[in-house]
C-alpha positions in Angstrom: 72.6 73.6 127.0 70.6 71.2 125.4 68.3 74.1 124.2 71.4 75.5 122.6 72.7 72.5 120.6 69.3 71.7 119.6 68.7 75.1 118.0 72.2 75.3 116.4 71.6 71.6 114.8 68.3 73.0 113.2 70.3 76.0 112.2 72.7 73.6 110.3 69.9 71.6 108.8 68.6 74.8 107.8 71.5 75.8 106.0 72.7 72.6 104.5 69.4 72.1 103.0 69.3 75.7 101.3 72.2 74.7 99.5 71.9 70.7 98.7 70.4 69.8 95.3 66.4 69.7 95.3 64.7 66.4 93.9 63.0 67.2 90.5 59.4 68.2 91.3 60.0 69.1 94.6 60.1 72.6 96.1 62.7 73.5 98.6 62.1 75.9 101.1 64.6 78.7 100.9 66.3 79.4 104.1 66.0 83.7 104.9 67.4 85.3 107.5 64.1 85.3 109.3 64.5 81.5 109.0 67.5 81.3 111.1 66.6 84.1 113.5 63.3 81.8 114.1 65.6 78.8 115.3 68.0 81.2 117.0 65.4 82.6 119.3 65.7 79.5 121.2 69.3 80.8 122.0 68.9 84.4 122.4 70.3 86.0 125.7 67.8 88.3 127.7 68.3 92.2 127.1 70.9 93.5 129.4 69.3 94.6 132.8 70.1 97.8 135.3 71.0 95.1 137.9 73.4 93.3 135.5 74.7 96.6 134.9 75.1 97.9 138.7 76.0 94.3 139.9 79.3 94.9 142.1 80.7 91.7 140.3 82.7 91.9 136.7 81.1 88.5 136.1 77.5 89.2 135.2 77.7 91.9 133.3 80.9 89.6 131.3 78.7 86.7 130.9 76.0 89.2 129.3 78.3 90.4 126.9 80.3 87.6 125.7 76.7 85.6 125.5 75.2 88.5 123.1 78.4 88.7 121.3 78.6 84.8 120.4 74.7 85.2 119.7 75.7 87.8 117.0 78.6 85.7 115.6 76.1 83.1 115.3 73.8 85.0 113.4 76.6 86.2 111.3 78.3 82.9 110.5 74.9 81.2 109.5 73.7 84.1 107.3 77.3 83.9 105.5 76.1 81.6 103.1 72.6 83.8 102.5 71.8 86.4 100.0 70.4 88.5 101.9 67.1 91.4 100.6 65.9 94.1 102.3 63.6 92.4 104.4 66.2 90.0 105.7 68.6 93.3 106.5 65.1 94.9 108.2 65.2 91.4 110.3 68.5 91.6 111.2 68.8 95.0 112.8 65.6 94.6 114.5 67.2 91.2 115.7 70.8 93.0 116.6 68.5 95.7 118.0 67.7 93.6 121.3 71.7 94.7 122.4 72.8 97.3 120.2 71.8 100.7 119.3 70.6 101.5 115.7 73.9 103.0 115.0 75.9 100.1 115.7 73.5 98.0 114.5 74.8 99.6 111.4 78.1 99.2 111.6 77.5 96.3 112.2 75.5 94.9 109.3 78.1 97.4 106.6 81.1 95.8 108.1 79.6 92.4 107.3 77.7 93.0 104.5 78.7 94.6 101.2 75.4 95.5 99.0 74.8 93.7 95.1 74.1 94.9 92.0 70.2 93.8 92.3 69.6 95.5 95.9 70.7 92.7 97.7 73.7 91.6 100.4 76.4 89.1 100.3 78.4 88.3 103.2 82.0 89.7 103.6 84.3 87.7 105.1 86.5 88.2 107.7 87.1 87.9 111.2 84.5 87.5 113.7 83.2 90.2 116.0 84.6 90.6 119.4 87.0 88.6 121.4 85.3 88.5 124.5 84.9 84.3 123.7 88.4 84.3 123.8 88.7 85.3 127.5 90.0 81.9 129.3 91.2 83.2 132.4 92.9 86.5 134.2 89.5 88.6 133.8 89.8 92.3 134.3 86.9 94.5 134.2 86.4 98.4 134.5 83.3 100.4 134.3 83.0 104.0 134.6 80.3 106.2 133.6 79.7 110.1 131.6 78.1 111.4 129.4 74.8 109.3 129.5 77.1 106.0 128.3 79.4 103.0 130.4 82.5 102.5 129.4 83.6 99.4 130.3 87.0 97.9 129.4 87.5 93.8 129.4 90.7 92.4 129.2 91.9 88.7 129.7 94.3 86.1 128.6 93.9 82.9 127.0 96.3 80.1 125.4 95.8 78.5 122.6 97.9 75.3 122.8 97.2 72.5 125.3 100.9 71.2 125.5 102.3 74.1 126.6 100.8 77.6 128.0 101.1 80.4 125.9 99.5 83.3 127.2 97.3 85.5 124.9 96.1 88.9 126.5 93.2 90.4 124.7 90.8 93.5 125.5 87.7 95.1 124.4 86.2 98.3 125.2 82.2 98.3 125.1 80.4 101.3 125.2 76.9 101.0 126.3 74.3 103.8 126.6 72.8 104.8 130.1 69.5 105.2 129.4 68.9 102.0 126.9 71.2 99.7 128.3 72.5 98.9 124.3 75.3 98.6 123.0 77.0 101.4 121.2 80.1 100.8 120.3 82.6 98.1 120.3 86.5 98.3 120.4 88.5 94.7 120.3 91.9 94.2 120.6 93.2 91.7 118.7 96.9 89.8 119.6 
């Protein structure tokens, strides 16, 4: 925990300081998206495993995914404020690589990222990926297995008042490849 609030203040730092004024005859160090990923490696979930996978529990394999999901938002929300070059899209899929396959790696970075007019990315805004964060309670999990990929369908409630309880059901189908263990494909379903 404390590794995790440590790396996301640095991140802020980061960020903050990439877009405050620089003192006259001072250099500022501009802020990349290898400069984030650097202090985000402190709070990087493992690469799902075969026994998180087979575990007879839901849990696990939950934990695994809503932890590499709020990872990615992360890395989304604090490259938001980034123009991003090539390089920095090179980084990111190689980073988004650890849990998702090239192709959805992809979509990934083109549903975030629109390309400029000098070869470079902006951030798009919009929602943020997944819903799987938003699971409070009543977790449901399936898994079945064919043609070399898991389908595994997540669904859960969650209120969003503290005076009185409103129930929320959302869902999310993940499709994850059998051989790599990544992530392929990823359906939420928004209230």
């Amino acid at each position: 925990m404390k590794k995790t609030v440590l790396a996301l203040i640095s991140v802020i730092l980061l960020l903050t300081a990439c877009t405050s004024p620089s003192s006259p005859g001072k250099e500022g160090k501009k802020v990349t998206v290898q400069t984030v990923l650097q202090v985000m490696e402190e709070t990087a979930p493992p690469s799902l495993t075969k026994e998180t996978m087979e575990h007879s529990s839901a849990i696990p394999l939950f934990l695994w995914l809503r932890d590499a999901e709020t990872w990615t938002n992360r890395l989304l929300r604090y490259s938001q404020r980034l123009t991003l070059s090539e390089e920095d899209k090179t980084a990111f899929l190689t980073a988004v690589g650890r849990y998702y396959s090239e192709e959805q790696a992809k979509r990934l970075f083109d549903s975030y990222f629109q390309a400029g007019s000098e070869g470079n990315y902006s951030f798009k805004e919009q929602e943020s990926f997944g819903v799987l964060s938003s699971i409070h309670f009543g977790l449901k999990s399936s898994k079945t297995e064919a043609d070399g990929r898991y389908r595994i369908h997540i669904s859960g409630q969650y209120s969003d008042s503290l005076e009185e309880l409103i129930e929320v059901q959302v869902e999310e189908t993940v499709m994850i490849l059998a051989d790599k263990l990544l992530i392929d494909q990823v359906e939420a379903v928004r209230p």
